[in-house]
NUDRENMI-342444 format. One record per atom (N, C-alpha, C, O): x, y, z; residue in one letter. Coordinates in pm, whole numbers, padded with zeros to 5 digits, always signed. Each point is the difference from the previous one (the first is absolute). Last residue first. Example, Ala and Ser with C-alpha at 12.3 -4.5 7.8 and 13.67 -1.06 7.14 Angstrom:
2
+01285-00225+00708S/+00082+00119+00006S/-00077+00109+00073S/+00051+00111+00017S/-00022-00683-00024A/-00089+00119+00000A/+00090+00120+00000A/+00104-00002+00066A/
END
This chain:
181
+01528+01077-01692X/+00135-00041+00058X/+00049-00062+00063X/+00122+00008+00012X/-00554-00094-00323X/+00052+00089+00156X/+00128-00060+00008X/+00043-00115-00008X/-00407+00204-00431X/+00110-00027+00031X/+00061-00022+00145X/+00061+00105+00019X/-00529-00147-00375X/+00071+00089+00113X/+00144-00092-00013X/+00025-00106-00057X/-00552+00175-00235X/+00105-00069-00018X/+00101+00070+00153X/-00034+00109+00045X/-00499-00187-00219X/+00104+00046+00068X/+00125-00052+00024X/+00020-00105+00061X/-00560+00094-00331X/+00125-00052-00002X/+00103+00097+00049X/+00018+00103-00066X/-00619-00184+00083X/+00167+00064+00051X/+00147-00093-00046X/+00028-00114+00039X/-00635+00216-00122X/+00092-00068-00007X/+00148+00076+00043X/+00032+00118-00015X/-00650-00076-00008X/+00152+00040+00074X/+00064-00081-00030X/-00057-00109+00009X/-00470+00151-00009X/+00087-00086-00003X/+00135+00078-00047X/-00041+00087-00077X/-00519+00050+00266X/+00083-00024-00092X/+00126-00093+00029X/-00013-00071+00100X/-00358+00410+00214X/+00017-00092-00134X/+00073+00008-00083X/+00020+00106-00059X/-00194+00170+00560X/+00082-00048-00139X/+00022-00115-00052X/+00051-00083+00076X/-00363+00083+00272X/+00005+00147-00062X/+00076+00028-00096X/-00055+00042-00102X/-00025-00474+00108X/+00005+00008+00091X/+00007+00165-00033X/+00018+00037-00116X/+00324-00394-00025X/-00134+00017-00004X/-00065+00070+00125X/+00048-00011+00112X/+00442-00153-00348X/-00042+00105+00062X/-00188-00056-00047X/-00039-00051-00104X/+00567-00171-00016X/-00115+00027+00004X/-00070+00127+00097X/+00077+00070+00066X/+00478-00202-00274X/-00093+00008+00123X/-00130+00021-00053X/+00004+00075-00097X/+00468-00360-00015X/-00110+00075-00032X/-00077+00037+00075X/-00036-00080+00086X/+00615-00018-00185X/-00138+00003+00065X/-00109+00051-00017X/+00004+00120-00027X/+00573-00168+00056X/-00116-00033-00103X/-00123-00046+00042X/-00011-00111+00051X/+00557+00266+00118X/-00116+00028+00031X/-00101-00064-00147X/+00052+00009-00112X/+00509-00069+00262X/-00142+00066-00126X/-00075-00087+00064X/+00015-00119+00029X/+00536+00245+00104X/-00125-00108+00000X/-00118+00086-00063X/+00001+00119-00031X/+00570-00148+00203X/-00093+00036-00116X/-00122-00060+00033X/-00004-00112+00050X/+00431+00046+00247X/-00038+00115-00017X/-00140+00048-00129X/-00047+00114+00001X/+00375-00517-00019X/-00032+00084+00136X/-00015+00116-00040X/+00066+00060-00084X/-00121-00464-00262X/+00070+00098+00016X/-00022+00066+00102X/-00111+00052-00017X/-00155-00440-00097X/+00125+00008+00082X/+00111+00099-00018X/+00109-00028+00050X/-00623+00144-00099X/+00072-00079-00091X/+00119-00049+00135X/+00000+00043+00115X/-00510+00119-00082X/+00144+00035+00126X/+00105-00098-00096X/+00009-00116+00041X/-00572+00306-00085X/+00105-00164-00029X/+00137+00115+00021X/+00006+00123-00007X/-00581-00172+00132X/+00145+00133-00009X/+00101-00144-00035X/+00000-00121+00023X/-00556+00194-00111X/+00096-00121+00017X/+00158+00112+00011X/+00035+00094-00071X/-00642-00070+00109X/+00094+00042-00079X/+00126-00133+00053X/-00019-00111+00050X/-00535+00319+00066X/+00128-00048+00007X/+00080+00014-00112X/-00029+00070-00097X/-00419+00132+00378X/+00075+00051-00101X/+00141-00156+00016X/+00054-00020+00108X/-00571+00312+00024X/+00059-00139+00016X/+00140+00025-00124X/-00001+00063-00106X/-00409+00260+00417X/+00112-00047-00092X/+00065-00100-00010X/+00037-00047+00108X/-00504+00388+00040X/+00072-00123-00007X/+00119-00026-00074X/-00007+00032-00119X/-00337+00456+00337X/+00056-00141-00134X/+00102-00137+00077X/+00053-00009+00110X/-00422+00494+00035X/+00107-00097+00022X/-00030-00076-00147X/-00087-00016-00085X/-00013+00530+00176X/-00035-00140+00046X/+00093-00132+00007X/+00118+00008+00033X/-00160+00559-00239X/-00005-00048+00119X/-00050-00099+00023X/-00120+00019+00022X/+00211+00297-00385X/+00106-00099+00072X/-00077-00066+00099X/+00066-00103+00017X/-00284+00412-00446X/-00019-00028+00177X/+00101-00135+00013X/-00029-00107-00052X/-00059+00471-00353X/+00018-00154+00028X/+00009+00002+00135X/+00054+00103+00042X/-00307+00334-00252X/+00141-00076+00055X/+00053-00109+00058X/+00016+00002+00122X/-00341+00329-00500X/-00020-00075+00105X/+00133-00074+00018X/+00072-00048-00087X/-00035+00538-00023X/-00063-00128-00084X/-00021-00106+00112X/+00041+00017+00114X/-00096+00535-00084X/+00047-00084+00049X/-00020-00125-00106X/-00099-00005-00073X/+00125+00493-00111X/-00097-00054+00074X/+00084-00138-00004X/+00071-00040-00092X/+00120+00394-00055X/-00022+00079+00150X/-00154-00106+00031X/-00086+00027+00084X/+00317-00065-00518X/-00043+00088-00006X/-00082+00032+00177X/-00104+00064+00021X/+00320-00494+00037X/-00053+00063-00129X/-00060+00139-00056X/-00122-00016+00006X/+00383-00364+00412X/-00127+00104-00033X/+00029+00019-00140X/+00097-00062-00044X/+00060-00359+00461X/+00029+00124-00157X/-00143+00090-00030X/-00118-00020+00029X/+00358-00395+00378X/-00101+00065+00016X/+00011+00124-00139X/+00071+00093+00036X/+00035-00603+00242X/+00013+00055-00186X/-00019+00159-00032X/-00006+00016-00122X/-00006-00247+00661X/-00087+00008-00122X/+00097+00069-00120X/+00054+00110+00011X/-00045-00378+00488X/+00079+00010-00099X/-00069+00039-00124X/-00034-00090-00077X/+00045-00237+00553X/-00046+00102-00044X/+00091+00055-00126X/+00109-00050-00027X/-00075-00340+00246X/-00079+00081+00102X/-00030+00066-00038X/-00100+00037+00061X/+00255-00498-00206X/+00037+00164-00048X/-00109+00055+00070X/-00111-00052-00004X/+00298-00438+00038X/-00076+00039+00050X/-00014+00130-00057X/+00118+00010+00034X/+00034-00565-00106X/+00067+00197-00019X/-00144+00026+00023X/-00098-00069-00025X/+00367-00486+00073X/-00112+00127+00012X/-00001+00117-00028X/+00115+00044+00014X/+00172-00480-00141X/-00011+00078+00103X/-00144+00089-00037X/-00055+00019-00108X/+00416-00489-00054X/-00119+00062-00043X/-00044+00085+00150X/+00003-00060+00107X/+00430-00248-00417X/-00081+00114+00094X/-00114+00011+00011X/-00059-00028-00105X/+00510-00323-00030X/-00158+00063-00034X/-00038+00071+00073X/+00032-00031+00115X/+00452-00150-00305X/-00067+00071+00050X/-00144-00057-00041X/-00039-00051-00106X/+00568-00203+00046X/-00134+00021-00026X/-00014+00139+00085X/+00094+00047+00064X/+00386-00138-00239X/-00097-00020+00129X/-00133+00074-00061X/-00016+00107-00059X/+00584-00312-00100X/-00161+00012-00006X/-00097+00022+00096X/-00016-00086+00086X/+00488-00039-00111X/+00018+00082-00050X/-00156+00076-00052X/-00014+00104-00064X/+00130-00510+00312X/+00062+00110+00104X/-00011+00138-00127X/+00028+00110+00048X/-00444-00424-00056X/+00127-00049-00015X/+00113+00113+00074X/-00046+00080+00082X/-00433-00025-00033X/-00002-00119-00034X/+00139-00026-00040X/-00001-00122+00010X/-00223+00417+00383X/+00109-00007-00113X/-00024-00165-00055X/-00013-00103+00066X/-00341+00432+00115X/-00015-00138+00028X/+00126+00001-00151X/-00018+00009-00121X/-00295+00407+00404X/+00126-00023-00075X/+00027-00175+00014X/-00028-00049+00109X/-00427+00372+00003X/+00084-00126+00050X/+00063+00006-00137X/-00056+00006-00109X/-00188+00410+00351X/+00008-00050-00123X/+00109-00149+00058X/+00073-00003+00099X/-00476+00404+00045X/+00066-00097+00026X/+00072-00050-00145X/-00051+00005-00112X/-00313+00472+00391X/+00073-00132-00105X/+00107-00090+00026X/+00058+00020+00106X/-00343+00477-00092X/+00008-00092+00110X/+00049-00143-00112X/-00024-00026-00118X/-00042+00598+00134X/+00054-00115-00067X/+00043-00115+00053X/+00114-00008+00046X/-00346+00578-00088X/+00053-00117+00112X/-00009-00155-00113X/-00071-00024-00097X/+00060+00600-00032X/-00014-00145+00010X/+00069-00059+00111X/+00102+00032+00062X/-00246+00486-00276X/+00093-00099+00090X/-00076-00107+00004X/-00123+00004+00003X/+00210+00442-00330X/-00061-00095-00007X/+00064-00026+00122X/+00111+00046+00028X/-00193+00414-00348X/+00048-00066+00121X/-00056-00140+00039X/-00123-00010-00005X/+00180+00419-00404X/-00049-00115+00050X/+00096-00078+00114X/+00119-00033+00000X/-00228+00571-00252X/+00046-00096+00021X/-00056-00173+00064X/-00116-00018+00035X/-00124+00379-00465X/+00023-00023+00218X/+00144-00134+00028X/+00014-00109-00055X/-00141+00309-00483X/-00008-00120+00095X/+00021+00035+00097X/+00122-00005+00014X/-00297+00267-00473X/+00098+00006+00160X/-00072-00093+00050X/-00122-00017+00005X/+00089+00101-00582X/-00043-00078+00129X/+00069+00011+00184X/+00072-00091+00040X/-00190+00349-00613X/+00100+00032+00117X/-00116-00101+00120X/-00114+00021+00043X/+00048+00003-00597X/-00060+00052+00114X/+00135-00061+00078X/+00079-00081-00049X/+00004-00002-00384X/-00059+00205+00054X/-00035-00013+00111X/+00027+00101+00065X/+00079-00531-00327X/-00142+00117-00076X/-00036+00098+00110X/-00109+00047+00034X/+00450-00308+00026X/+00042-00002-00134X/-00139+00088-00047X/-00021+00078-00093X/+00135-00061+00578X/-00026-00077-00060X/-00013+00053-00166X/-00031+00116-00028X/+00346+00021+00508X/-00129+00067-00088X/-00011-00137-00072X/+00094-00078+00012X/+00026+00140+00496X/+00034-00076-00118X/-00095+00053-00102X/-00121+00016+00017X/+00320+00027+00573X/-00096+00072-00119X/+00072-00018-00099X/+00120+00023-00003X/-00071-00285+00514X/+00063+00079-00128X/-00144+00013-00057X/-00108-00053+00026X/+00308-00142+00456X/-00111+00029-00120X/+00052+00086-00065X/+00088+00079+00035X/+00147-00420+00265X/+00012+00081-00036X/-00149+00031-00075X/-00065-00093-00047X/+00149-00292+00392X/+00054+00035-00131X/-00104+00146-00077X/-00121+00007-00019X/+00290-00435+00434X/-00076+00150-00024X/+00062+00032-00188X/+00091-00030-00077X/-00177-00411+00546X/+00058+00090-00127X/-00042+00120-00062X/-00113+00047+00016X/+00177-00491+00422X/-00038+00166-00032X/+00072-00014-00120X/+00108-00053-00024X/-00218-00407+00344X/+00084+00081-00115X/-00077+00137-00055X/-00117+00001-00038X/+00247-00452+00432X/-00115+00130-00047X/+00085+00078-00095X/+00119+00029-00003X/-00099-00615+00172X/+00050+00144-00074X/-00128+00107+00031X/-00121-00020+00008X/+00305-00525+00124X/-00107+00109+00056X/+00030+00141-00105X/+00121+00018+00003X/-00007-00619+00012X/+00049+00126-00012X/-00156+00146+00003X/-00119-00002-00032X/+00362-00546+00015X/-00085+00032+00073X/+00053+00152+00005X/+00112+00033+00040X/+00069-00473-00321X/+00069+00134+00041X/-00122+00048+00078X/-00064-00100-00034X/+00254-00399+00019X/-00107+00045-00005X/+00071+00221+00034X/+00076+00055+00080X/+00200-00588-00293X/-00033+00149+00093X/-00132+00060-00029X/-00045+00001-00115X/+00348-00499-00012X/-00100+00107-00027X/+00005+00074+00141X/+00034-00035+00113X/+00310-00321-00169X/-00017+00118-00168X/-00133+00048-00010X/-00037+00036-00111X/+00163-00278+00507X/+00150+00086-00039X/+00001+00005-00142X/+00099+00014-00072X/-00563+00042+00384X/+00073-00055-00038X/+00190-00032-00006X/+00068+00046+00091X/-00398+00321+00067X/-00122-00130-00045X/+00103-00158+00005X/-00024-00096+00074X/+00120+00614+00123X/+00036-00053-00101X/-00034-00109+00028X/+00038-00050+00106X/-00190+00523-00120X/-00071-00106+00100X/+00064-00139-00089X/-00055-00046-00101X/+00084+00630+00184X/+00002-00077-00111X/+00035-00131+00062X/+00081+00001+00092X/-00312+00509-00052X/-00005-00134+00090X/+00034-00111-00104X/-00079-00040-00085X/+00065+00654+00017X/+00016-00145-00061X/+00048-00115+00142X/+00091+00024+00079X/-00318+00514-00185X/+00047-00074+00091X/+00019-00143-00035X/-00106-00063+00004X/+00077+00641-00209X/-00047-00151-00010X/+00145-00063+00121X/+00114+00035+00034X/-00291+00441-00380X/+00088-00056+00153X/-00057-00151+00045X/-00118-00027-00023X/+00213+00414-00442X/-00116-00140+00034X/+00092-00006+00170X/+00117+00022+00032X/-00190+00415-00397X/+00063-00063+00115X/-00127-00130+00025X/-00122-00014+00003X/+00218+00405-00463X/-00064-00128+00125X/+00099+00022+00069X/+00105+00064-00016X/-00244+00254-00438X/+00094-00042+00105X/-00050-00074+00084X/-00120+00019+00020X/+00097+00314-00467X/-00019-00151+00016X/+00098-00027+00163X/+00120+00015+00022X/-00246+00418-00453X/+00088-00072+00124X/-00092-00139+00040X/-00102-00040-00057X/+00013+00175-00424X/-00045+00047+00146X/+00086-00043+00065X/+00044-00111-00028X/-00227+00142-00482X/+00147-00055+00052X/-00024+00086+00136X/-00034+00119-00003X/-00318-00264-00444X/+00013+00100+00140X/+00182-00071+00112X/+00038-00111+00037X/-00373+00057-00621X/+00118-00040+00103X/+00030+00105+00132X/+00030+00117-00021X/-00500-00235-00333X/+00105+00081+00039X/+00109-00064+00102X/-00031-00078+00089X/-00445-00001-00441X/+00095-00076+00100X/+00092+00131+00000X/+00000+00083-00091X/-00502-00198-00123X/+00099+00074+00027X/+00079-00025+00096X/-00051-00036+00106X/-00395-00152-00351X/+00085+00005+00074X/+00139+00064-00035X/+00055-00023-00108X/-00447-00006-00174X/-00105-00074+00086X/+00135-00015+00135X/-00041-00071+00092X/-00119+00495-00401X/+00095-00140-00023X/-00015-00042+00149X/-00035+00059+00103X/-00212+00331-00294X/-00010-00088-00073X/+00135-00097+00003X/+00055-00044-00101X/-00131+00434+00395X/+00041+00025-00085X/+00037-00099-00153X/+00086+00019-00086X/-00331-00069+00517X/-00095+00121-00028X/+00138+00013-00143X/-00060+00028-00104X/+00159-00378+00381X/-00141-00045-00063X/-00041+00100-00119X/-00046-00027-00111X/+00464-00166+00402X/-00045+00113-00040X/-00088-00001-00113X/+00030-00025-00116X/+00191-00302+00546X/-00077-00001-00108X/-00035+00203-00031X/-00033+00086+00082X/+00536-00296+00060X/-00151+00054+00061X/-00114-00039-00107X/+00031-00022-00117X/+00489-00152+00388X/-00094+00008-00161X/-00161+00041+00030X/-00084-00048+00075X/+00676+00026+00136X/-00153-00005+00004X/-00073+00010-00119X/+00042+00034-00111X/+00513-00184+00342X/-00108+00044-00098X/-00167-00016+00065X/-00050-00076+00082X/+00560+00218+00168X/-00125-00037+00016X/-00100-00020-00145X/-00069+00098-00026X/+00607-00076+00290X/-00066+00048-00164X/-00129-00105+00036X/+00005-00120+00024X/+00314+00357+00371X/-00091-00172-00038X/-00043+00096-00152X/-00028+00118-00018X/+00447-00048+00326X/-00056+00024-00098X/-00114-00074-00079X/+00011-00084-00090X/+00189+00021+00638X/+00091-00014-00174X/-00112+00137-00062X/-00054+00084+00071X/+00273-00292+00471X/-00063+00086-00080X/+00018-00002-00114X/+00114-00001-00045X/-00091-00316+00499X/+00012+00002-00165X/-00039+00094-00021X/-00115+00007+00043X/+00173-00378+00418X/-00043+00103-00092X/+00031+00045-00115X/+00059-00086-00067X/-00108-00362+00470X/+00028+00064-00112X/-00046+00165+00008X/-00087+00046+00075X/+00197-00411+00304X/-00094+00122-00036X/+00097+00024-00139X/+00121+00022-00006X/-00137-00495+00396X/-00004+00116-00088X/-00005+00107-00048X/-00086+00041+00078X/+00155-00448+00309X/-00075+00064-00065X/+00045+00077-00077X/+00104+00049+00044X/-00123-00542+00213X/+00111+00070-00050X/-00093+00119-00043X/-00116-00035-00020X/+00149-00482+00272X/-00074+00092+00002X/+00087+00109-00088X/+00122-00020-00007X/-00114-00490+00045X/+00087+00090-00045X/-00107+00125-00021X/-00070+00011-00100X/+00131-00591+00243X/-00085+00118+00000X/+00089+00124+00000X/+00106-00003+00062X/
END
């Protein structure tokens, strides 16, 4: 057993696409690119529960804040959209069992909870409001993959898929490559 904790953070440049319906100027959608600050913090508590001497249970807690910038974007047909900034927090409840199948191979599966407390989309239009996706509920995630650890020390790759259902929807893939000294 191997209690341990965390905290990521990150500030970037999020390039955001959107697409509007624009009805009144005879086309049926309009898209624009919006580039916004972008920033988190995840803080999290990991319980890691060794099963075996090639499986591990990861048992893990996270809260995670993000924010991101609002911006004003003209659209290809003239009209001017301002986005409100956006603020999000989540809680994140979950587990994942690692199960090495050879010394240079190790399974994953996950699957955790998410919670979003709050969090609205929020844009106007000629100074009238649009309706604003609402963050707030829970989802599900399930996600595995496979890290392989060559016999060269030091190198290894990440490969993995994640699902989502549930206030957010959809499917995710990751390939990560690293080095440690």
């Amino acid at each position: 057993m191997l209690p341990y904790k965390r905290k990521w953070d990150d500030a970037t440049d999020a390039g955001v696409m959107f697409a509007l319906d624009v009805i009144e100027h005879g086309k049926n959608e309009d898209a624009a690119l919006m580039l916004a600050q972008y920033c988190y913090e995840r803080l999290g508590a990991d319980y890691v529960l060794n099963l075996t001497a090639q499986s591990k249970l990861d048992l893990h807690a996270q809260y995670l804040w993000s924010h991101q910038d609002g911006d004003t974007v003209k659209l290809t047909t003239g009209e001017t959209v301002k986005f409100k900034d956006v603020d999000s927090q989540r809680t994140r409840l979950g587990t994942k069992l690692h199960h090495a199948l050879n010394q240079q191979t190790t399974a994953w599966f996950g699957a955790a909870w998410e919670h979003e407390y709050d969090g609205k989309a929020k844009a106007s239009i000629y100074g009238y409001k649009l309706d604003a996706p609402k963050l707030k509920g829970d989802t599900a995630l399930l996600e595995l993959g496979l890290t392989l650890t060559p016999a060269t020390k030091g190198w290894s790759l990440d490969v993995g898929v994640q699902g989502y259902t549930g206030k957010r929807e959809g499917v995710t893939g990751n390939v990560k490559a690293g080095y440690r000294f």
